[in-house]
C-alpha positions in Angstrom: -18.0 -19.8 -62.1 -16.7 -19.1 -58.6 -18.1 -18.1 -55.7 -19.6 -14.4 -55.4 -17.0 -12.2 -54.0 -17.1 -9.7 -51.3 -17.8 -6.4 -52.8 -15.7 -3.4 -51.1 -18.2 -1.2 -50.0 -20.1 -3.7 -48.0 -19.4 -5.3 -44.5 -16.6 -7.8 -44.4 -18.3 -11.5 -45.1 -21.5 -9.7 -47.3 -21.7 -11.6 -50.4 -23.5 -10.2 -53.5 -24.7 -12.4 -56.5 -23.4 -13.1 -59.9 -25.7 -14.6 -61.6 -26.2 -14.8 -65.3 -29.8 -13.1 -65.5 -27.8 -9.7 -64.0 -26.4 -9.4 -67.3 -28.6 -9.1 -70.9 -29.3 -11.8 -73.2 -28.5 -12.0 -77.0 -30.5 -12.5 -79.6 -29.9 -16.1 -80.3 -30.5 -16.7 -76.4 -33.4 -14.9 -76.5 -34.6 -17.0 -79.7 -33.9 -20.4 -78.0 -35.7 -19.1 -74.8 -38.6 -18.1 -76.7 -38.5 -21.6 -79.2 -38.2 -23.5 -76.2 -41.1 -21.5 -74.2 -43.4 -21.9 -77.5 -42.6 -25.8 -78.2 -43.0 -26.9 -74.8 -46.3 -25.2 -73.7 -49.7 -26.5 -73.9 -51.0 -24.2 -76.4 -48.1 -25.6 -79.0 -49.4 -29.3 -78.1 -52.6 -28.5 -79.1 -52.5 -26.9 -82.3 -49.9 -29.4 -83.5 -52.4 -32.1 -82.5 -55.0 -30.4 -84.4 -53.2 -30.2 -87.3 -51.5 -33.2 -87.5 -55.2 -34.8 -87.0 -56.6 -32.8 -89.5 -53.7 -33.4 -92.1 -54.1 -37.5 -91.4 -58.2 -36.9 -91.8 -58.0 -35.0 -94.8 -55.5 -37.0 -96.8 -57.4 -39.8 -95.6 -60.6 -39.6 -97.0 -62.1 -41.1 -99.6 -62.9 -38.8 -102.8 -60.7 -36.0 -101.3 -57.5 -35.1 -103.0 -54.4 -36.6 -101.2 -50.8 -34.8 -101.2 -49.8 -37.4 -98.9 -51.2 -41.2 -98.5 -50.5 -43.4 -96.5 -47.7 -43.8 -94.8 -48.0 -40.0 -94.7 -44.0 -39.6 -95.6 -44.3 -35.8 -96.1 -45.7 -35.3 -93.0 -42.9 -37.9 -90.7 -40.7 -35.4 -93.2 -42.2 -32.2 -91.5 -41.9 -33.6 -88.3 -38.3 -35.0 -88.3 -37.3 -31.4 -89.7 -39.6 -29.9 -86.9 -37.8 -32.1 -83.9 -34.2 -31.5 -85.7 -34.5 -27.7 -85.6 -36.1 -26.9 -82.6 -33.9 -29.8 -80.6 -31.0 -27.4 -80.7 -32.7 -24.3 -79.7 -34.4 -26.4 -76.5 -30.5 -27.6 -75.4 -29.3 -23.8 -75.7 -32.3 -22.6 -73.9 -31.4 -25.8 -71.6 -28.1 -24.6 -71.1 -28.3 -21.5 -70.4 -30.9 -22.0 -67.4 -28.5 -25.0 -66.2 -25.9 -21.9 -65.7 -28.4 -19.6 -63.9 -29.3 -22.9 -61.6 -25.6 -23.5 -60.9 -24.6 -19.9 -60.2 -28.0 -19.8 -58.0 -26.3 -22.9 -56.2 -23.0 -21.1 -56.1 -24.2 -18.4 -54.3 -26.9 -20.8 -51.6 -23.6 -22.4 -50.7 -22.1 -19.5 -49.8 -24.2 -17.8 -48.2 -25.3 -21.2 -46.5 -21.1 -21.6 -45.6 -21.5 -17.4 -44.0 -24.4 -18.3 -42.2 -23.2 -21.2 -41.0 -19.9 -19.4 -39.6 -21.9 -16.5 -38.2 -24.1 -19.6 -36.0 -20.5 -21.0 -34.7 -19.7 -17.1 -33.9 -22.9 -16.5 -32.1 -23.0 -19.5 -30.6 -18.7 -19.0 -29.4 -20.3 -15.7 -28.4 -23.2 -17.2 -26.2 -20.7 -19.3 -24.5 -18.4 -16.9 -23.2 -21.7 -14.5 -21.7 -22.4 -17.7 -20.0 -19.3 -18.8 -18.8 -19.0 -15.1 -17.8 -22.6 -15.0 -16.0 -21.2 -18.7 -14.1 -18.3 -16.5 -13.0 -20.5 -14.0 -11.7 -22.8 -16.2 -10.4 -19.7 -17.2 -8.2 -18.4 -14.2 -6.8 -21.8 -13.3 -5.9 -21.9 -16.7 -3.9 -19.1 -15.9 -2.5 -19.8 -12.6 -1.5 -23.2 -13.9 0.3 -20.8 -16.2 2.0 -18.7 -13.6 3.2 -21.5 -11.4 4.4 -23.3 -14.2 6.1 -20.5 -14.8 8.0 -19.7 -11.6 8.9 -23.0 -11.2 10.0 -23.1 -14.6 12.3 -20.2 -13.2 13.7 -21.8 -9.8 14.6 -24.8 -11.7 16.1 -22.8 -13.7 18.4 -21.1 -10.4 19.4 -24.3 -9.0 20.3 -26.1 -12.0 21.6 -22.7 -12.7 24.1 -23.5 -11.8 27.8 -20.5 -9.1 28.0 -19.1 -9.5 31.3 -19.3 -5.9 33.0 -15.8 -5.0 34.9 
């Protein structure tokens, strides 16, 4: 996947998402999500412990009818069948959120790369009001200047005994 483009109706620079949860899932993605919700939640943990105790408890006991002794091999079977299909259901749901994590990176980066150029912008942008306010700053100086000394000059011309013909 690329980086989100810039969609025409929007201002220059305005980046919109593509990620994969915009868009519906199948079935079979929907299936792994929900395989991969059920087998790795608590709830799934404990009722497979309870059963698995219960199965090594009952075929167990003395005087109770066993369907699997010890070394329980129907039950390592059931599991081993239970890890082999649910494995691949757990890597598709895996994968698929892998995608939506790398096309949610795709688009931080690029809106961290516009952010980034609008800072150097603004920042390009505060510089020149500065350098502007400096220049200002200095004509004004210079101004005072000139008035100061136009006005020195006006005082000596009033505070000079004019010599009356």
């Amino acid at each position: 996947m690329g980086l989100p483009s810039t969609d025409a109706g929007r201002e220059p620079g305005v980046t919109t998402s593509r990620l994969p949860s915009s868009s519906p899932a199948s079935m079979g993605a929907k299936v792994a999500d929900g395989v991969a919700s059920l087998v790795g939640s608590w709830r799934f943990i404990i009722i497979q412990s309870c059963i698995l105790t219960a199965w090594i408890t009952l075929n167990s006991l003395p005087g109770a009818p066993h369907w699997d002794t010890p070394p329980f091999i129907l039950l390592n079977l059931m599991l081993s069948f239970q890890a082999a299909y649910s494995a691949p259901f757990i890597m598709m749901s895996q994968n698929r959120q892998a995608a939506k994590d790398r096309a949610t990176a795709e688009n931080d980066l690029a809106t961290n790369i516009k952010a980034e150029s609008e800072i150097e912008e603004t920042g390009l942008e505060i510089k020149d009001v500065v350098d502007h306010l400096d220049r200002q700053d200095q004509l004004i100086l210079q101004i005072l200047e000139h008035l100061d000394t136009q006005a020195s000059a006006r005082v000596e011309n009033t505070t000079t005994p004019r010599i009356a013909k």
